[in-house]
C-alpha positions as CSV (number, residue, x, y, z in Angstrom):
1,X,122.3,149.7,143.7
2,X,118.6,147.7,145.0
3,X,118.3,147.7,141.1
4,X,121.5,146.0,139.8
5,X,121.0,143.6,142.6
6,X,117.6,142.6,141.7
7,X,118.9,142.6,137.9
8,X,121.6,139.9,138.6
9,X,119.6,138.0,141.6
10,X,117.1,137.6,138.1
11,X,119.8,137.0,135.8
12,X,121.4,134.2,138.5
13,X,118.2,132.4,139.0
14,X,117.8,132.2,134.4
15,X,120.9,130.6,134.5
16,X,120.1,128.2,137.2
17,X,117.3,127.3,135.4
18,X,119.7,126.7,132.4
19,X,121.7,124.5,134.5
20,X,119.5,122.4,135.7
21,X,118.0,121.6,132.3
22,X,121.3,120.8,131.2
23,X,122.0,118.2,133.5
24,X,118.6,117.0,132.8
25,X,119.6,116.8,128.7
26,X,123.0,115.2,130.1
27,X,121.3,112.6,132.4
28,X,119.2,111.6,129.3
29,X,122.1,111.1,127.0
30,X,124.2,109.1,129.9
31,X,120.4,107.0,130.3
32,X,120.6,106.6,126.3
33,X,123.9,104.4,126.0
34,X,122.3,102.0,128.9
35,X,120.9,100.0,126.6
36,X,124.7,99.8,124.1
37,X,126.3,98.8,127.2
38,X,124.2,96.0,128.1
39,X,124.1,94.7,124.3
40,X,128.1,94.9,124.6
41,X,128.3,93.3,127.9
42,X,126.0,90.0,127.0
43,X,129.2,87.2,126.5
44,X,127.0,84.7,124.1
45,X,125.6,87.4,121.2
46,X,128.3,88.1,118.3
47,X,129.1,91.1,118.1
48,X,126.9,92.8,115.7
49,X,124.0,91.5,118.0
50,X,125.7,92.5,121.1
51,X,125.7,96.1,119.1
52,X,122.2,95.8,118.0
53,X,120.0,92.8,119.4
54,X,119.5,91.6,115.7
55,X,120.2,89.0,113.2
56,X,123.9,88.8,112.4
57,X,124.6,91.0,109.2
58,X,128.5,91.6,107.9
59,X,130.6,92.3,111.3
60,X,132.5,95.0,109.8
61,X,129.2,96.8,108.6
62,X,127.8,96.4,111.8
63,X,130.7,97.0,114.1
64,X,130.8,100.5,112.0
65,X,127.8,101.9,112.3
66,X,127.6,100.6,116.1
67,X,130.5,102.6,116.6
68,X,128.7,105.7,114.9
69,X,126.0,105.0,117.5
70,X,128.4,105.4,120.3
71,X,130.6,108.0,119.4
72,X,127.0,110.1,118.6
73,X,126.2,109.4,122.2
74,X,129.9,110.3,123.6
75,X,129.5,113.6,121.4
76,X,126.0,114.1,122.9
77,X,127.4,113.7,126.3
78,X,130.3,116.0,125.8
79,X,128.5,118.7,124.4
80,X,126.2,118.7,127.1
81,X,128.7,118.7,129.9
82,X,130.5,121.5,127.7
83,X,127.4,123.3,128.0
84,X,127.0,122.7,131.9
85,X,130.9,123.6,132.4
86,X,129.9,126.7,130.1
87,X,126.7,127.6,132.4
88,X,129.0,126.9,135.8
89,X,131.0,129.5,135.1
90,X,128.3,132.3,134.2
91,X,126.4,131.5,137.5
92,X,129.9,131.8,139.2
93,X,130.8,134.8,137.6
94,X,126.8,136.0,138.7
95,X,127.2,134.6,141.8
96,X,130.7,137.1,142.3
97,X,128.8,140.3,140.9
98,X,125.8,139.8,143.4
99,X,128.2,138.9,146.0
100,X,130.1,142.1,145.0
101,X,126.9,144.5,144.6
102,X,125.4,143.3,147.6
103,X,128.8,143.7,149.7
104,X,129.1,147.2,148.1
105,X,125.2,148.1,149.1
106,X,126.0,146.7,152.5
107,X,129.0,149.8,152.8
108,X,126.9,152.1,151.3
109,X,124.3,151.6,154.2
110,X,127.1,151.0,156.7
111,X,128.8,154.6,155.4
112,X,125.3,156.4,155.4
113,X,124.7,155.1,159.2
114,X,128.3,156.2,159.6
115,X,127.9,159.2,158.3
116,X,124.6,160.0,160.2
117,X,126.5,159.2,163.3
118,X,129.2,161.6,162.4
119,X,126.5,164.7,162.0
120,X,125.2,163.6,165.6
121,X,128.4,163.4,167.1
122,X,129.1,166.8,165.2
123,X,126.0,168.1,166.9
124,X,127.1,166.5,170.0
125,X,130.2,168.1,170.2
126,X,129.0,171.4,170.2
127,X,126.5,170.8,172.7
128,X,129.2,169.8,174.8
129,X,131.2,172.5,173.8
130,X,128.9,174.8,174.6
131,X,128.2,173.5,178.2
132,X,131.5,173.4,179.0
133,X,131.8,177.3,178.3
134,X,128.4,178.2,179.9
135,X,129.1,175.7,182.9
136,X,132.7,177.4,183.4
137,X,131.7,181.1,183.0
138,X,128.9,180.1,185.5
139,X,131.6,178.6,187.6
140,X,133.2,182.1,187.8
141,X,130.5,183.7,188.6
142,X,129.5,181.5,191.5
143,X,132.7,181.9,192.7
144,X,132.5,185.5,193.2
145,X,129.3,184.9,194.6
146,X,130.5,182.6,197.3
147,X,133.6,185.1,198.0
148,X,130.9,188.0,198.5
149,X,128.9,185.9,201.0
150,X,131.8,185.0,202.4
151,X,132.3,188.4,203.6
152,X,128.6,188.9,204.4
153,X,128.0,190.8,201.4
154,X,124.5,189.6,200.2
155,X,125.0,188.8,195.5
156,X,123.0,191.8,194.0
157,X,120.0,191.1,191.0
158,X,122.2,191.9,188.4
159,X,124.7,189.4,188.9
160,X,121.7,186.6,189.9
161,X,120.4,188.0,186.4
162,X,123.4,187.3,184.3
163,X,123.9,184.2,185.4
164,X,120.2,183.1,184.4
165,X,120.6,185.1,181.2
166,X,123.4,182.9,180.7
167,X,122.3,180.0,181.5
168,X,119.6,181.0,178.8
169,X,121.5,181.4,176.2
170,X,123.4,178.3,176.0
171,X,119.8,176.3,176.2
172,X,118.6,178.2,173.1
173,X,122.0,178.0,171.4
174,X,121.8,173.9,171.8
175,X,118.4,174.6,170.4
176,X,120.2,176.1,167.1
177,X,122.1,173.0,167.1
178,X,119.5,170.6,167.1
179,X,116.6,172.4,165.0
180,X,118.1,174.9,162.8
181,X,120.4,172.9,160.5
182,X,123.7,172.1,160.2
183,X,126.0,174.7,159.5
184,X,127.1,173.1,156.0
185,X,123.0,173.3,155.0
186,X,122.3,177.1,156.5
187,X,125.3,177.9,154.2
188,X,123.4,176.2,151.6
189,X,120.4,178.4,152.0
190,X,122.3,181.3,152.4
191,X,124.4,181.7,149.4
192,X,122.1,183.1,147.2
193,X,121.5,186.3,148.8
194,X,125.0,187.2,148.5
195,X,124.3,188.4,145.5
196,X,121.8,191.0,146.3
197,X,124.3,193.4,148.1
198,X,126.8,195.5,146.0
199,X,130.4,193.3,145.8
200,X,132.7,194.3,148.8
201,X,130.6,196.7,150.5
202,X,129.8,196.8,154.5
203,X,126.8,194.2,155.2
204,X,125.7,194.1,158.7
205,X,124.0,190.6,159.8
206,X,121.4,191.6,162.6
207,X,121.0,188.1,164.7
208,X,123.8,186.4,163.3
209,X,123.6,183.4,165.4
210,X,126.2,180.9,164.8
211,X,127.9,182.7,161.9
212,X,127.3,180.7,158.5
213,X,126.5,184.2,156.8
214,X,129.5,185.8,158.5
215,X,131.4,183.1,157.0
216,X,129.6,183.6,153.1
217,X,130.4,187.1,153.4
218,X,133.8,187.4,154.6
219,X,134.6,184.7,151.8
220,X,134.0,186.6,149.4
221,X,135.2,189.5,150.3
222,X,132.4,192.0,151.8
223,X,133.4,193.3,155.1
224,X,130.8,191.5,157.6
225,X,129.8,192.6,160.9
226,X,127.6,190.6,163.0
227,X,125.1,191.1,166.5
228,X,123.4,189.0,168.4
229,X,121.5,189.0,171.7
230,X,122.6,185.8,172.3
231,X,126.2,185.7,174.1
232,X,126.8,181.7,173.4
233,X,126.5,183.2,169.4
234,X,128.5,186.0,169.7
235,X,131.5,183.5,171.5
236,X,131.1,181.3,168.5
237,X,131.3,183.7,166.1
238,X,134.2,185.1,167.4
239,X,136.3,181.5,168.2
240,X,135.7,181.4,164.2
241,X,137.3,185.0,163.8
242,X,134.5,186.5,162.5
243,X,133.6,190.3,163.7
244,X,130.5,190.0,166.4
245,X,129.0,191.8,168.7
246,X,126.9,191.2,171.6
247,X,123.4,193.3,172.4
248,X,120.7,194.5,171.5
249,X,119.7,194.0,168.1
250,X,117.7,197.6,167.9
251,X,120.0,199.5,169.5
252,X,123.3,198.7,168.0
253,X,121.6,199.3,164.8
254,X,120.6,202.6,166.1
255,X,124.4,203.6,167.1
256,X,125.5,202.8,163.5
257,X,126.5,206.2,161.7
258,X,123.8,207.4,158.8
259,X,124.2,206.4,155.1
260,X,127.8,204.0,156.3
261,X,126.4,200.5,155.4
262,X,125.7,198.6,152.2
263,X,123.6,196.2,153.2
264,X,121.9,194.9,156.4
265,X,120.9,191.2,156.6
266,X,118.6,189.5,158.8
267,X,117.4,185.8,158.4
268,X,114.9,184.0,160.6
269,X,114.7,187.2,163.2
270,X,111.9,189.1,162.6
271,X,109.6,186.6,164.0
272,X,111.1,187.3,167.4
273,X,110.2,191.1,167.4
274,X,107.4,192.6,168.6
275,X,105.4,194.7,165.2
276,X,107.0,197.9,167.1
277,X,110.6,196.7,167.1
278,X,110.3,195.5,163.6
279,X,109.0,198.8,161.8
280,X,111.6,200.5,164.0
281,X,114.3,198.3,162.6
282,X,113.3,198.6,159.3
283,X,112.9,202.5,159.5
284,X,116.7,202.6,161.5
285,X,118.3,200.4,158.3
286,X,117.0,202.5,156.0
287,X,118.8,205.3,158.0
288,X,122.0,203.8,158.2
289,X,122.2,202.4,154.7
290,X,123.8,204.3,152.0
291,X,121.8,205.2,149.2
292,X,121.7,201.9,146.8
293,X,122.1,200.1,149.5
294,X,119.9,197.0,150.3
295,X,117.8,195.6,153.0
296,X,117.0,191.6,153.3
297,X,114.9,190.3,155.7
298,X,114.1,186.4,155.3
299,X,111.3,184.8,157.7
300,X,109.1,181.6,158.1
301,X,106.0,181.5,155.7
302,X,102.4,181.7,157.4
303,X,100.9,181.3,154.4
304,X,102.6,177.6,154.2
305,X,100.6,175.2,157.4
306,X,103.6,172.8,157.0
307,X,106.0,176.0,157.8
308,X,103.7,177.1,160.7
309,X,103.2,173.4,161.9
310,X,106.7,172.3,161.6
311,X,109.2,175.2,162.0
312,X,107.1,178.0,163.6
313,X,105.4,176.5,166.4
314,X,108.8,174.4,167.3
315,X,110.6,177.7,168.4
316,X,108.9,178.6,171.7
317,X,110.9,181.9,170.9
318,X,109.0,183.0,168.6
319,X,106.4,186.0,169.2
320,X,104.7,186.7,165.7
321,X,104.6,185.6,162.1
322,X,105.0,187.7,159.4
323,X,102.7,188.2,156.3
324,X,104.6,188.7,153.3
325,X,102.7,191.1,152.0
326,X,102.7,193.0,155.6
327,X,106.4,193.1,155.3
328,X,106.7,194.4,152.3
329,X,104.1,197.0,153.0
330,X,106.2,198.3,155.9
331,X,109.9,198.5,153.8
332,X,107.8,200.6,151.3
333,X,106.6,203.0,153.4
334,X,110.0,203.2,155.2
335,X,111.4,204.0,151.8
336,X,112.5,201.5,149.8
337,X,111.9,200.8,146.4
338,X,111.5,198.6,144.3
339,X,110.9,196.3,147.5
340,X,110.2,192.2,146.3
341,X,108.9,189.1,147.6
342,X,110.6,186.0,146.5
343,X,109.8,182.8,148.0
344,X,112.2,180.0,149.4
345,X,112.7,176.2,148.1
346,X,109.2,174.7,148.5
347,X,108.4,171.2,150.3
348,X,108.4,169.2,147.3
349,X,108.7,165.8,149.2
350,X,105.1,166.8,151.1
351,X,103.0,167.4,148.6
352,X,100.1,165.9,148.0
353,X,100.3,164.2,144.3
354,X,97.9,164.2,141.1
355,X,96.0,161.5,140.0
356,X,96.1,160.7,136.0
357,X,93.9,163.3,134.2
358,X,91.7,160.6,132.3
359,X,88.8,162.7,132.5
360,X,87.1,165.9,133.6
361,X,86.4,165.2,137.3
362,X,89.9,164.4,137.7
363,X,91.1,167.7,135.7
364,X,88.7,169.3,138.6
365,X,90.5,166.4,141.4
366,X,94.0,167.9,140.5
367,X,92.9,171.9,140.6
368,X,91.9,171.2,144.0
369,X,94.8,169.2,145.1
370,X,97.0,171.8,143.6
371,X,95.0,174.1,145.8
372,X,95.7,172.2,148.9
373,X,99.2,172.1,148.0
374,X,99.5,175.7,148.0
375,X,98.0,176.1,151.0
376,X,99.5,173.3,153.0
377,X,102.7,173.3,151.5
378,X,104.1,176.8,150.1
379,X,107.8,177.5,150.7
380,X,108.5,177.3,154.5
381,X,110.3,180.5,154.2
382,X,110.2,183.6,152.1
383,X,112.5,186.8,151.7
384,X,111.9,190.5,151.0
385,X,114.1,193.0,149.5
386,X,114.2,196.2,149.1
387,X,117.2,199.5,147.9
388,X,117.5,202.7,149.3
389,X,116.9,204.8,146.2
C-alpha cells in the first residue's frame, strides 16, 4: 500500500508539472493576439494596417490572411485549454486514487491497531476470567475458614496450603496468557507433530496447560487425555470439554496400565523437572506405551542464546535446560529406537545478515557471521522422538 501511494503522489506531482506548463503555453498564446487587438482597435488605420501595421495592400487579401492570423491564434488557444481541461481531469482522477489509497492505508492501520486491541482484550479476558475463578474458590475457602474460627477451631496447614497453591496457580496461568502465545499461534506450532503418532490411537499430553494440543488431537480424531499440575489448566481444559486431569505429572503417568497408550506428548515441560524426574518419565512412557508407540518431548534450545535470553530465563519456573543431544541420549537408553532430533522454526527476523561476497575477506566475513548466527540464533526450540520398537 506505502508503494502505490508513493507511485501516484509521483505520478500526481508529473502531471502538475504538465499543468502548469500548459497554462504557461496558454498564457503565451492569449499574450500573442495582444498585439492583433491593438492593430484592430486603432480607429484612424484602414483595415489592412489595423491587421498588420503596413502599407495598404488589396483589403480583401489582407483582411484574409489577417483572419488566418487570428483563427491560428484562436486554434492555438483552444488546443491548449483542451490540453489543460485534458490534464485537470488526470490530476483529479490522481487526486481520487491517492485520496482513495491513502484512506484505505489509513483502515488498514486503524484495523491492525484494532485488531492488536482485540488480542489484548482477548488476553484480558482471560486474566479476568481467571481471577474471577481463583478469587471465588478462595472466597470459599475463606469462608470455611472463618466458620472454623468461629467455633474456635484453629484452620489446619493443609487448607492454609491450598489456598496459596491456588493462589499460585492462577499467577502462573496469567503468565501463560501473557508469554506463551496465543492459543490460535501454540496451535500453529503444534500441528505438525500430529503426525508422528499412529491415526486414532490414545496420546496422553503430560502438562497440557491450556489445552491447544487437546484440542489438535481430539479434532482429528485421536482419543486425548491430558494432566497438569496446574489446577487453573486443568479448569480450562475441562470448560472446553476436553479430558484433563489434575496432579502430579510423574505419578499419574506411573498409574497408567503397561503397553495401553499410543503416544505420550509433552511440549515445553521438561525444563521444569529435575534430571531425576525426567529420566524417570521417560523410562515410565516407555512402560506404558504400546509397542510402536511414540514418545515426543519438545523443549527450549540452549544451544540458541536468543532462546536462552528470551524465552528461558523469562520463566522463573524453570529449573534446567536440556541438551539435545542429552535428551536423546536418555530416550535411547530407555529404549527407544530410532530416537531423532529435529529442530523448530528458526529466528529468521534476528539474524545477523551477509555482506556482498566481492572478495575473499568477505567470503571469510560471511563464514563467521553464519557462525554467529548459529550460535546466537538457532531454533528457540527443538523436539525429540523416539518408537517403542
Amino acid at each position: 500500500m506505502i508503494r502505490t501511494i508513493e507511485k501516484l503522489a509521483h505520478d500526481r506531482r508529473t502531471v502538475e508539472d504538465d499543468l502548469r506548463r500548459s497554462m504557461d503555453e496558454l498564457k503565451k498564446a492569449a499574450e500573442s493576439l495582444r498585439p492583433l487587438i491593438e492593430r484592430l482597435s486603432a480607429p484612424s488605420a484602414p483595415a489592412s494596417r489595423r491587421l498588420f501595421g503596413g502599407a495598404a495592400g488589396s483589403d480583401s487579401q489582407d483582411l484574409r490572411a489577417g483572419l488566418v492570423e487570428i483563427a491560428t491564434a484562436v486554434e492555438s488557444l483552444a488546443m491548449t485549454a483542451a490540453r489543460q481541461a485534458e490534464i485537470q481531469a488526470e490530476l483529479s482522477d490522481i487526486r481520487d486514487r491517492l485520496w482513495d489509497a491513502e484512506g484505505n492505508n489509513h483502515v488498514g492501520m486503524i484495523f491492525k491497531s484494532m485488531e492488536w486491541r482485540v488480542d489484548r482484550l482477548a488476553e484480558a479476558y482471560e486474566d479476568a476470567s481467571a481471577a474471577l475463578k481463583a478469587f471465588a474458590h478462595l472466597r470459599d475457602q475463606l469462608s470455611r475458614l472463618q466458620a472454623a474460627i468461629e467455633d474456635k477451631r484453629l484452620s489446619t496447614p493443609p487448607e492454609v496450603g491450598r489456598i496459596l497453591e491456588t493462589l499460585e496457580d492462577w499467577s502462573y496461568l496469567r503468565f501463560e496468557n501473557r508469554f506463551r502465545g496465543s492459543h490460535e499461534e501454540i496451535r500453529k506450532q503444534q500441528i505438525a507433530f500430529l503426525d508422528d503418532f499412529p491415526a486414532g490411537g490414545r496420546v496422553l499430553d503430560l502438562g497440557c496447560g491450556r489445552g491447544e494440543f487437546l484440542e489438535l488431537l481430539e479434532s482429528k480424531g485421536f482419543q486425548a487425555e491430558g494432566v497438569d499440575l496446574n489446577a487453573e489448566m486443568v479448569s480450562a481444559c475441562r470448560e472446553k470439554g476436553l479430558q484433563a486431569e489434575h496432579g502430579d505429572l510423574i505419578e499419574i503417568l506411573a498409574s497408567k496400565p503397561d503397553a495401553t497408550l499410543d503416544g505420550v506428548f509433552s511440549s515445553q515441560v521438561i525444563e521444569h523437572l529435575s534430571p531425576e524426574s525426567l529420566r524417570r518419565m521417560i523410562e515410565l512412557a516407555y512402560a506404558k506405551l504400546r509397542p510402536g508407540g511414540r514418545l515426543l518431548l519438545e523443549t527450549v534450545n540452549p544451544l540458541s542464546v536468543f532462546a536462552l535470553v528470551h524465552i528461558y530465563f523469562l520463566d522463573f519456573t524453570h529449573r534446567f535446560p536440556v541438551h539435545p543431544l542429552a535428551l536423546q541420549f536418555l530416550m535411547e537408553v530407555a529404549g527407544f529406537s530410532p530416537v531423532a532430533v529435529r529442530w523448530g522454526r528458526e529466528a529468521e527476523g534476528e539474524k545477523l545478515q551477509a555482506v556482498p561476497p566481492d572478495d575473499e575477506a568477505a567470503a571469510i566475513l560471511n563464514r563467521d557471521i553464519d557462525r554467529l548466527n548459529s550460535l546466537l540464533f538457532a531454533p528457540p526450540n527443538y523436539s525429540v522422538l523416539g518408537r517403542k520398537s
